[in-house]
gemmi code that builds the backbone of each chain (N, CA, C; Angstrom):
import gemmi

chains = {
    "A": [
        ("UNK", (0.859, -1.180, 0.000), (0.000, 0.000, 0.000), (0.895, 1.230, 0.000)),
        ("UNK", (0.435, 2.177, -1.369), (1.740, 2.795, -1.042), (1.325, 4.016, -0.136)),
        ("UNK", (2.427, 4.952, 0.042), (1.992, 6.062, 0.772), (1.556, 7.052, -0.115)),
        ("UNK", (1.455, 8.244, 0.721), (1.004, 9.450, 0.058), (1.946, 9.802, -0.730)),
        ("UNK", (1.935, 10.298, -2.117), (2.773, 10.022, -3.305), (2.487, 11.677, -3.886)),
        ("UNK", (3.847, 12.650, -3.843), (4.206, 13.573, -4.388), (4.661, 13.755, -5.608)),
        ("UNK", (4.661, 14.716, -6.638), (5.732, 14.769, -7.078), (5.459, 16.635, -8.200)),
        ("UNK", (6.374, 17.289, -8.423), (7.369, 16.848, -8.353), (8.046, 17.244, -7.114)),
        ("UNK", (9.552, 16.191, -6.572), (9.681, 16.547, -5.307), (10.830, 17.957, -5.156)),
        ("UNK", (11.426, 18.492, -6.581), (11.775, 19.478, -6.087), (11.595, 20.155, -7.642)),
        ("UNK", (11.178, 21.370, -7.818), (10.966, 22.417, -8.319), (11.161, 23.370, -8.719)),
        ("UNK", (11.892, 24.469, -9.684), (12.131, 25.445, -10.506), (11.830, 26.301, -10.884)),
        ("UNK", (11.060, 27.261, -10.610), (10.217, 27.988, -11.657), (10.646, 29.431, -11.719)),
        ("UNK", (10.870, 30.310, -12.399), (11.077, 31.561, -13.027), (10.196, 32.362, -12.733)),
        ("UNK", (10.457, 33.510, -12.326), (8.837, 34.410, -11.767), (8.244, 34.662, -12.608)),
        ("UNK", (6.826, 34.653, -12.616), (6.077, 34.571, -13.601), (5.687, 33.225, -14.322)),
        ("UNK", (6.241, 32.631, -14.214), (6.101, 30.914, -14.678), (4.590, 30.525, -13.681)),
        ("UNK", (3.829, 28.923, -14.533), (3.226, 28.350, -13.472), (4.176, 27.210, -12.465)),
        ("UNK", (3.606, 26.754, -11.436), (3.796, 25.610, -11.044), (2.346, 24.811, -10.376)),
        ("UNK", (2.967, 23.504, -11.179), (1.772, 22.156, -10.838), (2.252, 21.720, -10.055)),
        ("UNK", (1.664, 21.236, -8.780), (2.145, 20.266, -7.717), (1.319, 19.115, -7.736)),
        ("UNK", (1.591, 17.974, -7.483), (0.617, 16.673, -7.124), (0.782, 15.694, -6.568)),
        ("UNK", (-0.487, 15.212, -6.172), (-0.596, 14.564, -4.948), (-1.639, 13.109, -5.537)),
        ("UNK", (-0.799, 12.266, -4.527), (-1.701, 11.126, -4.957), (-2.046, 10.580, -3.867)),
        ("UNK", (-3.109, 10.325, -3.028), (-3.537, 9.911, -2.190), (-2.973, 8.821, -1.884)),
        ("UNK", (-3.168, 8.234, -0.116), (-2.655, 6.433, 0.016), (-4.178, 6.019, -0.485)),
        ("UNK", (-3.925, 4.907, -1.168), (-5.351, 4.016, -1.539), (-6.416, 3.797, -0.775)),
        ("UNK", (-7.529, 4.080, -1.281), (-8.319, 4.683, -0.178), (-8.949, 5.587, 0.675)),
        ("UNK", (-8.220, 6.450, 0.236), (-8.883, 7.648, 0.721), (-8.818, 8.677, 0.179)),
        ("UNK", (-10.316, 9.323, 0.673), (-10.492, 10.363, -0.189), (-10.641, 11.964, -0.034)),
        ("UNK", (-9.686, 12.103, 1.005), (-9.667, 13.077, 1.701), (-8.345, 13.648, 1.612)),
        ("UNK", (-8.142, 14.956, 1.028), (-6.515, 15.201, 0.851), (-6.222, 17.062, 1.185)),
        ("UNK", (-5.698, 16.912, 2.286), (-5.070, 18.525, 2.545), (-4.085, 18.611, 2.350)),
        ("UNK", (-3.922, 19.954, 1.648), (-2.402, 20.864, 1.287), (-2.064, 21.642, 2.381)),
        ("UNK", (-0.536, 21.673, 3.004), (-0.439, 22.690, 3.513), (1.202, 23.558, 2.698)),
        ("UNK", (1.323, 24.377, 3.798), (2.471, 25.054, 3.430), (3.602, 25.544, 4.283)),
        ("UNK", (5.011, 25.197, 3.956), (5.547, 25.688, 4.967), (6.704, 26.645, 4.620)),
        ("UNK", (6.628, 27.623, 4.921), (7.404, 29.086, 4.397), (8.695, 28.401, 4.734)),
        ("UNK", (9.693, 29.112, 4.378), (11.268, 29.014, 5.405), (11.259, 29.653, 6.699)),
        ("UNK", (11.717, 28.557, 7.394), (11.889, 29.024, 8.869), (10.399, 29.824, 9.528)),
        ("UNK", (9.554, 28.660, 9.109), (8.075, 29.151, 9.319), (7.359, 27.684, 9.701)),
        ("UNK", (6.496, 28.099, 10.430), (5.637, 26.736, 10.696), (4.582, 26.308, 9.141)),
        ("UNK", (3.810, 25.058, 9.312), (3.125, 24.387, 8.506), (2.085, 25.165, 8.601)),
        ("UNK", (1.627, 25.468, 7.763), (-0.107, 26.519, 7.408), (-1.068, 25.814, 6.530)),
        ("UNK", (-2.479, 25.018, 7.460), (-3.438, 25.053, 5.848), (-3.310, 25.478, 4.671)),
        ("UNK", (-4.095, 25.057, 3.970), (-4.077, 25.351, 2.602), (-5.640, 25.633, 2.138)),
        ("UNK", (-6.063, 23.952, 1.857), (-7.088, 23.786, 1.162), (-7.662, 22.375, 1.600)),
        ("UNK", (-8.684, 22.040, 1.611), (-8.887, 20.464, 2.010), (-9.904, 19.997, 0.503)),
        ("UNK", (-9.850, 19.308, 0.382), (-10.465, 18.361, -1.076), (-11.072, 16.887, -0.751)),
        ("UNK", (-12.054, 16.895, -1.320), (-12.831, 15.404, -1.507), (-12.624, 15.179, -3.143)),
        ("UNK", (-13.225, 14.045, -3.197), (-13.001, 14.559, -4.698), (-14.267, 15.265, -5.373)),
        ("UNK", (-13.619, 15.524, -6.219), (-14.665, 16.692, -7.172), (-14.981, 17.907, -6.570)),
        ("UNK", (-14.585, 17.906, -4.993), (-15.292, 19.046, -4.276), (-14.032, 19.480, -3.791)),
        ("UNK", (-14.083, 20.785, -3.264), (-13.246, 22.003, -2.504), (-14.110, 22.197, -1.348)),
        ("UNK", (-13.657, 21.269, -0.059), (-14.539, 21.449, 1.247), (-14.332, 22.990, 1.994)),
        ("UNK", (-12.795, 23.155, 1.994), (-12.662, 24.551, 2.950), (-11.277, 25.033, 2.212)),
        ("UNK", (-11.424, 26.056, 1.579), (-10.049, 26.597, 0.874), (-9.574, 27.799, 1.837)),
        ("UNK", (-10.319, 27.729, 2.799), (-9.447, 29.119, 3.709), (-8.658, 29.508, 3.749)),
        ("UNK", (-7.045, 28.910, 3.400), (-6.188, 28.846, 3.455), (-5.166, 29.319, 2.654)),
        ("UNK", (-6.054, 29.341, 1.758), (-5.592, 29.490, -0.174), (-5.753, 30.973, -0.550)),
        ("UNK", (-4.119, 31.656, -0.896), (-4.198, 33.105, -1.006), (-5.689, 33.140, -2.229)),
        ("UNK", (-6.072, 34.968, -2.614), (-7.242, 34.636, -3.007), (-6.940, 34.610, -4.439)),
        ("UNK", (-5.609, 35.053, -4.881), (-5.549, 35.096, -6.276), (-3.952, 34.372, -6.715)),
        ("UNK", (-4.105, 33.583, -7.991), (-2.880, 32.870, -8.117), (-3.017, 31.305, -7.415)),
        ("UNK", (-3.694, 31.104, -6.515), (-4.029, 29.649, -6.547), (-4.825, 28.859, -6.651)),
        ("UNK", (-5.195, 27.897, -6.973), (-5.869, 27.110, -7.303), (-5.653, 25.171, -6.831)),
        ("UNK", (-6.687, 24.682, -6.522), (-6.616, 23.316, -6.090), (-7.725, 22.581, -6.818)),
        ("UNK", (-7.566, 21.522, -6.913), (-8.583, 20.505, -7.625), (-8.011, 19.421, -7.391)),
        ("UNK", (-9.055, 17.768, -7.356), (-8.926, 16.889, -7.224), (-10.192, 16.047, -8.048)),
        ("UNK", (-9.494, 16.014, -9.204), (-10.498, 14.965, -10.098), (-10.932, 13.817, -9.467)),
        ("UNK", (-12.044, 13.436, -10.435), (-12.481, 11.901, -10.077), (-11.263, 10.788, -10.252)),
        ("UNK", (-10.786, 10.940, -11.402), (-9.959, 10.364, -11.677), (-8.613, 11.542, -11.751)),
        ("UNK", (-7.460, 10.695, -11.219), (-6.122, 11.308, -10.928), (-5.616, 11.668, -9.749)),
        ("UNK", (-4.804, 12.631, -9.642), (-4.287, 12.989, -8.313), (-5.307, 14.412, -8.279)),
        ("UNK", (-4.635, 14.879, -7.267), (-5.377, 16.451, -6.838), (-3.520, 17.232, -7.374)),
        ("UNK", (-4.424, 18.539, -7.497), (-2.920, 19.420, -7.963), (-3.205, 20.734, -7.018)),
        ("UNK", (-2.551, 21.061, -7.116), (-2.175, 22.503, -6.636), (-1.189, 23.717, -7.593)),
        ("UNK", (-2.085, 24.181, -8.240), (-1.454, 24.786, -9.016), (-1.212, 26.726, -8.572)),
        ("UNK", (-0.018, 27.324, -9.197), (0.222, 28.233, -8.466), (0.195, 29.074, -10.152)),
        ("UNK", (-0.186, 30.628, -10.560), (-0.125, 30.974, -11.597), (0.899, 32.532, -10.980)),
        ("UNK", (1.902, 32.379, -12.247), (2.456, 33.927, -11.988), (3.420, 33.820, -10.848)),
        ("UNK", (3.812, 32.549, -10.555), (4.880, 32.797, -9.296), (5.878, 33.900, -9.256)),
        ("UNK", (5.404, 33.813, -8.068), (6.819, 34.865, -7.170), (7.730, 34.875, -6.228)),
        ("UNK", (8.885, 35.287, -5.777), (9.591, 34.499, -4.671), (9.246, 34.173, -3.667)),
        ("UNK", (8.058, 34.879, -3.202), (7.120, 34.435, -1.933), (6.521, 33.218, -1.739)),
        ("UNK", (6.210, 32.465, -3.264), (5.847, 30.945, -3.070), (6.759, 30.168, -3.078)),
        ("UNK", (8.312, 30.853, -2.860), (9.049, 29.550, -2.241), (8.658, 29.053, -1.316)),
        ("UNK", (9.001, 27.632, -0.791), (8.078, 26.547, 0.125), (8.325, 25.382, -0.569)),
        ("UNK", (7.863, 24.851, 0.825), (7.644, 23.345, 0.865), (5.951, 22.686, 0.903)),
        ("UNK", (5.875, 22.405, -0.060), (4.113, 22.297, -0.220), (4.019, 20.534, 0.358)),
        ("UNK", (3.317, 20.615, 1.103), (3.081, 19.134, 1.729), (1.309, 18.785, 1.608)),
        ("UNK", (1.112, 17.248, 1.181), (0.440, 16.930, 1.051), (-0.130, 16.132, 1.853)),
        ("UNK", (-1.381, 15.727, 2.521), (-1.892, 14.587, 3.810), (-3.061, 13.832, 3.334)),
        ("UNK", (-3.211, 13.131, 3.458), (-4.793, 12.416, 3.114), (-5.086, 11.205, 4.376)),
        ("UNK", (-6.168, 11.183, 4.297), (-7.171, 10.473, 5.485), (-8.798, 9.831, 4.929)),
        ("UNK", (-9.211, 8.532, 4.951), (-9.802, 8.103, 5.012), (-11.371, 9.220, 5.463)),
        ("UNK", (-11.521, 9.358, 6.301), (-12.405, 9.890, 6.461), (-12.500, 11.292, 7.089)),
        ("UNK", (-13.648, 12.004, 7.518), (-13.376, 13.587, 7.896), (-12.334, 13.331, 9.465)),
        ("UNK", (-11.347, 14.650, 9.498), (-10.735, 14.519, 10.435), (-11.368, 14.022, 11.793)),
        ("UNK", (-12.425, 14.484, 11.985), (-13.260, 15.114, 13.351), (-13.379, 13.714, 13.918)),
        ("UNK", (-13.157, 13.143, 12.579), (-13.578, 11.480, 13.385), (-12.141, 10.324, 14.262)),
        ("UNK", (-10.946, 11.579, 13.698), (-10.011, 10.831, 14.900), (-9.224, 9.788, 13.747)),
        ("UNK", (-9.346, 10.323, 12.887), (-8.329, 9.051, 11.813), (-6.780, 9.630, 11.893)),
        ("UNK", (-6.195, 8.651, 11.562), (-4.241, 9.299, 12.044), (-4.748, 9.877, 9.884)),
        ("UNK", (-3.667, 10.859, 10.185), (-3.126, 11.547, 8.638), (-1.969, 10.908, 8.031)),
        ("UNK", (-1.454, 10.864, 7.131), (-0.370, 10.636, 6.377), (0.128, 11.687, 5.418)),
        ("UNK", (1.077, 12.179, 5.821), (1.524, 13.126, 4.899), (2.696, 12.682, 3.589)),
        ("UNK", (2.581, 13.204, 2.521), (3.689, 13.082, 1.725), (4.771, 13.792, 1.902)),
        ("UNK", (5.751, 13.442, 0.956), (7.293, 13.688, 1.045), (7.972, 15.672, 1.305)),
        ("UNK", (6.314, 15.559, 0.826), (6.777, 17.233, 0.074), (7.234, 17.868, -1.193)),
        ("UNK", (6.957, 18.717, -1.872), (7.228, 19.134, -3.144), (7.969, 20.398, -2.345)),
        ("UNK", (9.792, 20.969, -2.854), (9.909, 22.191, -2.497), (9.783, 22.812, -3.801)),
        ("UNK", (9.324, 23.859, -3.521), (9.168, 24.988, -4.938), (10.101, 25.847, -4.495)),
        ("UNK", (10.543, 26.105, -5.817), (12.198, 27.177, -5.816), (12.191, 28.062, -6.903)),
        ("UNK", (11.496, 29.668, -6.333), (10.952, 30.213, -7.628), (12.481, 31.453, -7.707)),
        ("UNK", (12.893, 31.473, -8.863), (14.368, 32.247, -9.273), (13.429, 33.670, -9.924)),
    ],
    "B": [
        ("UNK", (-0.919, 35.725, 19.694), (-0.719, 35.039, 20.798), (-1.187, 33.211, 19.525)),
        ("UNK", (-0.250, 32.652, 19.361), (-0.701, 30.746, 18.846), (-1.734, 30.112, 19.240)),
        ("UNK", (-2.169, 29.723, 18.204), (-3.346, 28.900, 19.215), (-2.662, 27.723, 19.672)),
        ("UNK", (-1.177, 27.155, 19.054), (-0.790, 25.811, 19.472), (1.073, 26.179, 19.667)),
        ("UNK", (1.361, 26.344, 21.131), (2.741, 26.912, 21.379), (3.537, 25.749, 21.855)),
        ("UNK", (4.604, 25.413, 21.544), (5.696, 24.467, 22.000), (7.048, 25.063, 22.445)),
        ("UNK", (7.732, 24.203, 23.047), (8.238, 24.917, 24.069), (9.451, 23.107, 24.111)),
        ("UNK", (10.821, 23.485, 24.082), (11.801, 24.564, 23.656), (11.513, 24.886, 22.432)),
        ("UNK", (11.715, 25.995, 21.692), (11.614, 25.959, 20.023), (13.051, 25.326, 19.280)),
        ("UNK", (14.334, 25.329, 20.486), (15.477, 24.700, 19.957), (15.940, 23.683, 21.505)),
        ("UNK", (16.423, 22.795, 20.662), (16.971, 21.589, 21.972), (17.950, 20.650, 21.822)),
        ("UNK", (19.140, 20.963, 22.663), (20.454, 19.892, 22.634), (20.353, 19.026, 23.666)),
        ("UNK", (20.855, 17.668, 23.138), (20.904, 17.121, 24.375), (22.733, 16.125, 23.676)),
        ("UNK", (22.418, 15.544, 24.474), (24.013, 14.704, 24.718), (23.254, 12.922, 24.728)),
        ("UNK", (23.802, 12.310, 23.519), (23.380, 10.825, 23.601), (23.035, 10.162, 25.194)),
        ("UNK", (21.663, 9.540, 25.268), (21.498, 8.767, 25.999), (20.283, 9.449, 27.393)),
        ("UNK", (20.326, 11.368, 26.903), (19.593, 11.748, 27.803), (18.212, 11.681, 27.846)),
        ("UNK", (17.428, 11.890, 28.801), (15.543, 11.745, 28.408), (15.602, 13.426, 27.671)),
        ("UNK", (14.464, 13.056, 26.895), (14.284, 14.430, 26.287), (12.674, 15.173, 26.181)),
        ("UNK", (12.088, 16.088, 26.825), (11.079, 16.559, 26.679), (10.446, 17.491, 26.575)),
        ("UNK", (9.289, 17.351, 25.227), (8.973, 18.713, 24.199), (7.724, 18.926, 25.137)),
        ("UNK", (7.436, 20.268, 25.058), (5.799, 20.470, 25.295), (5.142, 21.259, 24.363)),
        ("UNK", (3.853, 20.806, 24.512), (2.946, 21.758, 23.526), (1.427, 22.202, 24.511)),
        ("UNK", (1.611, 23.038, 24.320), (0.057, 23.869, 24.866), (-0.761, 24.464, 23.608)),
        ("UNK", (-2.341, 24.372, 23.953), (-3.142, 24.903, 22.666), (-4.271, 25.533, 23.648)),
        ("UNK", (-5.190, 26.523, 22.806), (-5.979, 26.895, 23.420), (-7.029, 26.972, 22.646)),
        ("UNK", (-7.266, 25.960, 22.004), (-8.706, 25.326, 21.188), (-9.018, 24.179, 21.961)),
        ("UNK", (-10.559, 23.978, 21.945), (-10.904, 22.748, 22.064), (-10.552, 22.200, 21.042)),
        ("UNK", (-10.523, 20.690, 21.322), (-9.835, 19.650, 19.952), (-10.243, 18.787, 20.139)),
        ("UNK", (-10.044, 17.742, 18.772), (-10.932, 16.261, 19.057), (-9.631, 15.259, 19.085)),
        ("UNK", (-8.078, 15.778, 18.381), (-6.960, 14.920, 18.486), (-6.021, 15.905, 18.392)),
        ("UNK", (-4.715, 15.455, 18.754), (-3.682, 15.564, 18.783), (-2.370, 14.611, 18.032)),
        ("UNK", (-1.822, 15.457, 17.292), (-1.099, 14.931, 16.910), (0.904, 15.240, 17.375)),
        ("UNK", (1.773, 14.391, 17.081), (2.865, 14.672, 17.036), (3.449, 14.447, 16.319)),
        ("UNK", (4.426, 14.883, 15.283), (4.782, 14.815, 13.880), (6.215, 15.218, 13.789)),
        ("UNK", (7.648, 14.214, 13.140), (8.570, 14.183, 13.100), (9.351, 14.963, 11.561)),
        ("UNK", (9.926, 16.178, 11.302), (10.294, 16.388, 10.372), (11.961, 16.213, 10.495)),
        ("UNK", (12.208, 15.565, 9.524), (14.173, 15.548, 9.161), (14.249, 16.719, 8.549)),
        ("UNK", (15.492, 17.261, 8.137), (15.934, 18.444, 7.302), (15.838, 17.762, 6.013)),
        ("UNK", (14.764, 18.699, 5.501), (14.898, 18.721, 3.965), (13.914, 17.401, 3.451)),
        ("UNK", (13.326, 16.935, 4.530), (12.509, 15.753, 4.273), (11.154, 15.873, 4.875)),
        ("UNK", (10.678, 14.383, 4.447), (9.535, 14.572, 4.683), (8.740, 14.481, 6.320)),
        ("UNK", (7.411, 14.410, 6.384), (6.932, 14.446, 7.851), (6.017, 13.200, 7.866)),
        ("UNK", (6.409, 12.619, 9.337), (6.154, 11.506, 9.511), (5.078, 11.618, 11.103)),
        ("UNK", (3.956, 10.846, 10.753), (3.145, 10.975, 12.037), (3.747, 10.245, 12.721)),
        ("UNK", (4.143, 10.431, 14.577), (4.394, 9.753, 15.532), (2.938, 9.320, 16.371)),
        ("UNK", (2.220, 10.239, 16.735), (1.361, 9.784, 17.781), (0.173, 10.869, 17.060)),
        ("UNK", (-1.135, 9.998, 17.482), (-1.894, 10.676, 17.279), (-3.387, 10.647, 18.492)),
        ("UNK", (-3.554, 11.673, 19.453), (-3.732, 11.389, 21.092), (-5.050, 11.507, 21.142)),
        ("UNK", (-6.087, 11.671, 21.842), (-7.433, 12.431, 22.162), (-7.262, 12.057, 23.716)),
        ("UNK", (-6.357, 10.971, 24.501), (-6.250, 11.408, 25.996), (-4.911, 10.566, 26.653)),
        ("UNK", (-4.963, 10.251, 27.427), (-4.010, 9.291, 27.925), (-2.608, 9.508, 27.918)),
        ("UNK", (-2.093, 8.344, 27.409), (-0.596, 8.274, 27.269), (-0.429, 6.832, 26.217)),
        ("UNK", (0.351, 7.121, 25.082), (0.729, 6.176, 23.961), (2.309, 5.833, 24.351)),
        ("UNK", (2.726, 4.708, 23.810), (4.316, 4.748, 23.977), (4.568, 3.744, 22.422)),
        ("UNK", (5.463, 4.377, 21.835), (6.469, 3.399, 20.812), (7.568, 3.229, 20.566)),
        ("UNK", (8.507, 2.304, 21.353), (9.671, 2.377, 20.837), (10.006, 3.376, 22.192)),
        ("UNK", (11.070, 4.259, 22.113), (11.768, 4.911, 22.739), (10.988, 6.533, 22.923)),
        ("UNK", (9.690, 6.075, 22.608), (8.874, 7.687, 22.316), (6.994, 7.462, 23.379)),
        ("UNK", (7.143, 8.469, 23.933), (5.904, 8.572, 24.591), (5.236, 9.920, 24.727)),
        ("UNK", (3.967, 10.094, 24.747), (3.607, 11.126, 24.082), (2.086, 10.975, 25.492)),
        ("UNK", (1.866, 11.944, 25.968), (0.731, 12.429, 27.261), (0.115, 13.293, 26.605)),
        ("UNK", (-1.123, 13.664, 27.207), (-2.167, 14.607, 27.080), (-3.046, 15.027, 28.177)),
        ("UNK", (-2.982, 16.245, 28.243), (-4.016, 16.671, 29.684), (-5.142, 17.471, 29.024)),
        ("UNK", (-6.412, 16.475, 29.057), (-7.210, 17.577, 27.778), (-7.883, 18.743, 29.063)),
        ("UNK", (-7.812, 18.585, 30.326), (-8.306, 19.496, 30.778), (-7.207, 21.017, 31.158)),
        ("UNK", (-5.940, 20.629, 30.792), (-5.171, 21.612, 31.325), (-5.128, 21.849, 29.662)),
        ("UNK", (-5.206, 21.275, 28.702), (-4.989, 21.658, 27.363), (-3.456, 21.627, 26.650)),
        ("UNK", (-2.801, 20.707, 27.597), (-0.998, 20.384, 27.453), (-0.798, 19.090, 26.861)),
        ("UNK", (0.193, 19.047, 26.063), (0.605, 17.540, 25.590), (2.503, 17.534, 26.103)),
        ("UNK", (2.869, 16.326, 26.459), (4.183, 16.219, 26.377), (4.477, 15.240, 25.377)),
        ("UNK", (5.844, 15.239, 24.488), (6.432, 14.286, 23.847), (7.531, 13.539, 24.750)),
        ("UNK", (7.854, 12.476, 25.046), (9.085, 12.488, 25.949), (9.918, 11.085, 24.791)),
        ("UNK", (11.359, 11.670, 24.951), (12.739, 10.627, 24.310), (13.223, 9.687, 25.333)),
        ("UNK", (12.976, 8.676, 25.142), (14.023, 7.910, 26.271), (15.168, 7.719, 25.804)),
        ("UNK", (16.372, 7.525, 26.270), (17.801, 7.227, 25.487), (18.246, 7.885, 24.405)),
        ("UNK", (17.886, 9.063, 24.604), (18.111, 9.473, 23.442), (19.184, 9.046, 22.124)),
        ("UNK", (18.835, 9.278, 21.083), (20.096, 9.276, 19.867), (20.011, 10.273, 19.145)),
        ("UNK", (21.446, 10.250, 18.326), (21.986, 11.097, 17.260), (20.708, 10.809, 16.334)),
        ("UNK", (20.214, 9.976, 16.002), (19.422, 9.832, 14.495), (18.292, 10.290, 15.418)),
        ("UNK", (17.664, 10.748, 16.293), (16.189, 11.400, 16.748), (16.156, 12.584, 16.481)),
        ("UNK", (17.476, 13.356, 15.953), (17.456, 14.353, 15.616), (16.602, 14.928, 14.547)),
        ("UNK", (15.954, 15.956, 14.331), (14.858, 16.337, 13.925), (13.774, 17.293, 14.726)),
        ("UNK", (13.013, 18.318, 13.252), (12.335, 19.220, 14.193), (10.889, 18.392, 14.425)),
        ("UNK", (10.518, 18.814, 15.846), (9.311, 17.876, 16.159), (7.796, 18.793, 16.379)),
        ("UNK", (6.846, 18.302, 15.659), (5.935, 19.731, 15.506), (4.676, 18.839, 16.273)),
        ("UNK", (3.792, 19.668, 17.179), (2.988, 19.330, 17.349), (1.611, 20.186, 16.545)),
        ("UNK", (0.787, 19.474, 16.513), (-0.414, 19.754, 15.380), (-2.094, 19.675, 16.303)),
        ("UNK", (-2.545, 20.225, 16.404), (-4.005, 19.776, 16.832), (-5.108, 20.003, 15.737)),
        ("UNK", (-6.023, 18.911, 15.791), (-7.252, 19.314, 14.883), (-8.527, 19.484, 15.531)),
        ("UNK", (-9.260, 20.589, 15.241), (-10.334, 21.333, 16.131), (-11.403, 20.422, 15.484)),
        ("UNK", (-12.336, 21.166, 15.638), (-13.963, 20.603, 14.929), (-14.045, 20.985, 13.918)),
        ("UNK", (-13.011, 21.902, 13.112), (-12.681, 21.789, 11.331), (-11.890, 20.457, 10.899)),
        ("UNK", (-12.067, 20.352, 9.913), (-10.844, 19.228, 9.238), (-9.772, 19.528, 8.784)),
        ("UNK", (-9.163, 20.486, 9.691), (-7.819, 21.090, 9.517), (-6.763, 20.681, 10.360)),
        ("UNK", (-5.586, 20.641, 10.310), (-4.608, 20.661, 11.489), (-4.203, 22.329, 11.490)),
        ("UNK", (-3.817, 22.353, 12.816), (-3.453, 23.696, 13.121), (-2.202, 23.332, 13.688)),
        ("UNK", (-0.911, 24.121, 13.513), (0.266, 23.515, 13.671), (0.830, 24.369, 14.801)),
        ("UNK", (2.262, 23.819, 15.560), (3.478, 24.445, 16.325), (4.219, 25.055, 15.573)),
        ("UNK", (5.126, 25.647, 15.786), (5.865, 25.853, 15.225), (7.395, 24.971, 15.191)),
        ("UNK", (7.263, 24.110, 15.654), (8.476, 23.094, 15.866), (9.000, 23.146, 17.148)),
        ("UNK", (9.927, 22.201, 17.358), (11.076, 21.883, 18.548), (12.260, 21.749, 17.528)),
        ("UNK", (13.130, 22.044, 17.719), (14.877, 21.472, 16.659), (15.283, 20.769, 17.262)),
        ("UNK", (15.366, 19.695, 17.415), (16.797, 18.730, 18.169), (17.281, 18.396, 17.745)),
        ("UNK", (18.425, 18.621, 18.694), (19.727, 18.239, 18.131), (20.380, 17.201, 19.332)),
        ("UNK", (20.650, 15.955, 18.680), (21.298, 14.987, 19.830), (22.745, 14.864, 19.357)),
        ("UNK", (23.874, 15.009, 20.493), (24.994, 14.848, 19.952), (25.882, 13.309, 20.461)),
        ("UNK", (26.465, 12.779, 19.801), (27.160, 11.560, 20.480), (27.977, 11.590, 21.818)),
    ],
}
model = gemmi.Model(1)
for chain_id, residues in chains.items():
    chain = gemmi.Chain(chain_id)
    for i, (resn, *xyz) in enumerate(residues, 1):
        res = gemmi.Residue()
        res.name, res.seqid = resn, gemmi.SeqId(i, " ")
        for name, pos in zip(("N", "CA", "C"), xyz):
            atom = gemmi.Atom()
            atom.name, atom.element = name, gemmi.Element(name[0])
            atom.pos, atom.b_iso = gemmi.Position(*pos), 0.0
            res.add_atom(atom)
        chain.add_residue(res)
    model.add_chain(chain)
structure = gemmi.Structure()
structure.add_model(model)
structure.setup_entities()
């Protein structure tokens, strides 16, 4: 069973460029939060996803990002127009069912984004 | 003022000593988590609490849901436990709300 499956795990982008991030759930579940972690900054929400749906994007500046999680595929996190401020480490978690109910999380490896 | 503060934010110890993180929050919560990051890698769940006391291995992890405190504790410590250690709580959203880390550093 594999784990929560990133990629890509490290990243490039030119300001102004996009970046795609993605996430592949552990099998089974269908529950997947993004967070974010600045440099020398703690982990911050993002966005939480079912599929097809966007449960709570609170997290998610209001312009330039975007999240989705098809029926089929991974979920992405896409960033438009980067700037050096979305350097980070974008981490991915998924869980079987809604948190509230006490399920452990699994996070992925992490994608760092490294915008020049 | 955090809703979820830990305490040391940096920590040395010397192979073989006990070692212990704390975290205080001031949300109600339905779990607790404790979560191991390496440099430059990924994060790995250790414990995940709603009361008591868990133990694995050389790692034990408490909760006082009425004082609203968690401890992590190291037994024996080692060089490879090194790593920042974050505690996380999740409220009645389906969010985690994070620490800001512990750093340890264990030396031989």
């Amino acid at each position: 069973n594999a784990g929560v499956m990133q990629n890509p795990r490290h990243l490039v982008r030119r300001r102004g460029q996009e970046a795609r991030l993605r996430c592949s759930p552990m099998k089974g579940h269908s529950h997947v939060y993004w967070y974010r972690q600045l440099p020398e900054e703690g982990l911050k929400f993002m966005v939480y996803l079912q599929k097809e749906n966007i449960i709570d994007e609170s997290g998610m500046p209001k312009e330039r990002f975007s999240a989705e999680f098809p029926k089929e595929g991974p979920s992405i996190l896409r960033i438009q127009q980067v700037v050096r401020g979305d350097s980070a480490a974008y981490f991915c978690a998924s869980s079987p069912q809604v948190r509230g109910s006490g399920n452990t999380i699994y996070f992925g490896e992490g994608s760092w984004l490294t915008v020049v | 003022k955090n809703e979820v503060e830990q305490s040391p934010q940096n920590l040395t110890a010397q192979e073989g000593e006990f070692i212990t993180i704390n975290c205080s929050y001031s949300v109600g919560i339905s779990a607790l988590h404790w979560l191991q990051q390496h440099p430059g890698g990924g994060i790995v769940s250790l414990f995940m609490l709603s009361s008591g006391k868990k133990k694995h291995g050389r790692l034990i992890a408490t909760i006082n849901i009425q004082e609203k405190h968690s401890s992590l504790h190291i037994t024996a410590s080692h060089p490879r436990d090194s790593a920042v250690y974050i505690c996380a709580v999740e409220g009645n959203t389906d969010k985690l709300i994070f620490g800001t880390g512990t750093r340890l550093q264990v030396f031989p």
